[in-house]
C-alpha positions, 0 to 999 in steps of 0.5 A: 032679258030671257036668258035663252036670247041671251044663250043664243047671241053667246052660241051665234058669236062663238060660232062666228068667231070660229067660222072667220077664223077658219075662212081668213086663215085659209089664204094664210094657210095657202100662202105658207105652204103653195107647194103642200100636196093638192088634196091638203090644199083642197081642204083649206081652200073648201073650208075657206068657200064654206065658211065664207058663204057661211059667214055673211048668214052668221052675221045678219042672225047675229043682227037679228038676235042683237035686235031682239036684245035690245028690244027686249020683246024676245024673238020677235024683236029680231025684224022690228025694224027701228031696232034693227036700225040702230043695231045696224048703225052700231060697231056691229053693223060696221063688223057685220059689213066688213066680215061680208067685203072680206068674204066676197074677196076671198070668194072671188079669189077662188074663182080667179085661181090665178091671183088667189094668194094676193086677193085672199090675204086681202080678203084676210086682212079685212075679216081679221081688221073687223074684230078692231071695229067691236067689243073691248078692241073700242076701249083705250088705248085704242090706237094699241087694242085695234093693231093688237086685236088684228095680229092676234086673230091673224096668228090665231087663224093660221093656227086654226085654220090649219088642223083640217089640212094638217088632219089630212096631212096625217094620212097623205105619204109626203104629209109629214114635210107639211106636218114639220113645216106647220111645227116650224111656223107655229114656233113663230106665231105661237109666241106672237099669239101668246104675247099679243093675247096676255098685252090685250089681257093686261090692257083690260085687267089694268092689275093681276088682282081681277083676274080672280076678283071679277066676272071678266078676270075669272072668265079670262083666267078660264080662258088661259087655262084653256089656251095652257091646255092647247098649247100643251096638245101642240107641243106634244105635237111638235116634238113627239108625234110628228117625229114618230111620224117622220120615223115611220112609228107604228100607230103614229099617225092615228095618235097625231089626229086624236090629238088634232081632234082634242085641239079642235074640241079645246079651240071650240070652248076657247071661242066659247068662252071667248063669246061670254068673255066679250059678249056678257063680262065687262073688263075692269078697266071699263067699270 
């Protein structure tokens, strides 16, 4: 199999795990902040309508490069439609379909205005339960994997979902009320992240030994590093650059989104290395 087909599925997954983290997660961000200034709520909500046209594009590529993996022909490979079929037919189809049923309900959402919140946590909830229906969130326990896979990209996409707001929270006057209120939040969803992600991690590792004995253990030990990294971004975020600007510090703001910009850049190879760690390793407990 050539490896560019190979790097192309890895780079497509990355990107549509971030694209439906940023659209489920911002109903979410809507939902925890209703009365946050109308120009941090506007770059939620155009975030959300982006990625959700975005999202159904993301998916048939993904398809298409599935097919052509399989099919081992290269390129071409993506419109023969026998393996295109099968690709359909596999937990990738059902992903696909339910990543699109949960675009279209946020997308109608916005245009109803009036019932954006209920119909967007729906439309929320089914992008977040389309990671239960694919990768290692199939192996057992399954009835413990799918609801932990589900919380876990629920939290994870409050927290992403979140940085463009909060971005623009730092130059709004009234930003900082929004800015605390994330920091209080993310006190309780940061340890249902944390917890959640370690218990599916245990649930694939079966021991501590492959995480350092395997190509899944390393990948994953990668991974926590990563996570170490950004959870230290945000707690210099919750107990020193806010409360410099919550005290009017000079050069606070610019700090807080340098800092929200290495979160960002940190999330991205999170979800990049999340995409070799289910796209290309397989967990110890599935060998």
């Amino acid at each position: 199999m050539p490896d560019g087909i190979i790097a192309i599925a890895i780079a497509l997954k990355a990107v549509n795990y971030a694209m439906s983290l940023l659209c489920l997660g911002g109903p979410l961000f809507l939902t925890a902040f209703p009365n946050a200034d109308s120009k941090i709520r506007k770059v939620a909500k155009d975030v959300a309508i982006l990625c959700a046209v975005a999202l159904p594009v993301l998916v048939a590529l993904r398809i298409g490069v599935r097919s052509a993996r399989i099919s081992g022909t290269g390129l071409e490979g993506m419109l023969d439609p026998i393996m295109l079929q099968i690709v359909w037919e596999s937990p990738l189809g059902s992903f696909a379909m339910l990543q699109v049923i949960g675009c279209g309900i946020i997308l109608a959402s916005i245009a109803l205005r009036h019932s954006w919140l209920l119909m967007g946590l729906i439309g929320a909830t089914i992008i977040a339960s389309s990671f239960a229906t694919i990768g290692h969130s199939l192996g057992e326990p399954r009835y413990l994997l799918a609801p932990l896979i589900v919380v876990h990209i629920l939290a994870g996409a409050f927290w992403v979902a979140s940085l463009a707001p909060l971005y623009r929270a730092s130059h709004e006057a009234n930003g900082v009320v929004v800015l605390h209120r994330f920091g209080v939040l993310a006190g309780l969803t940061v340890p249902v992240l944390v917890i959640v992600g370690l218990a599916f991690a245990w649930c694939m590792l079966g021991s501590l030994s492959p995480l350092f004995t395997t190509d899944y253990g390393v990948t994953l030990f990668a991974k926590l590093v990563l996570v170490a990294g950004l959870l230290s971004l945000a707690a210099l975020n919750k107990f020193r650059l806010v409360p410099a600007m919550v005290q009017s510090a000079q050069g606070a703001g610019k700090k807080l989104r340098r800092s929200i910009a290495f979160e960002a850049i940190t999330i991205g190879a999170i979800l990049i290395v999340t995409a070799v760690l289910t796209g290309v390793t397989t967990p110890p407990v599935n060998l």
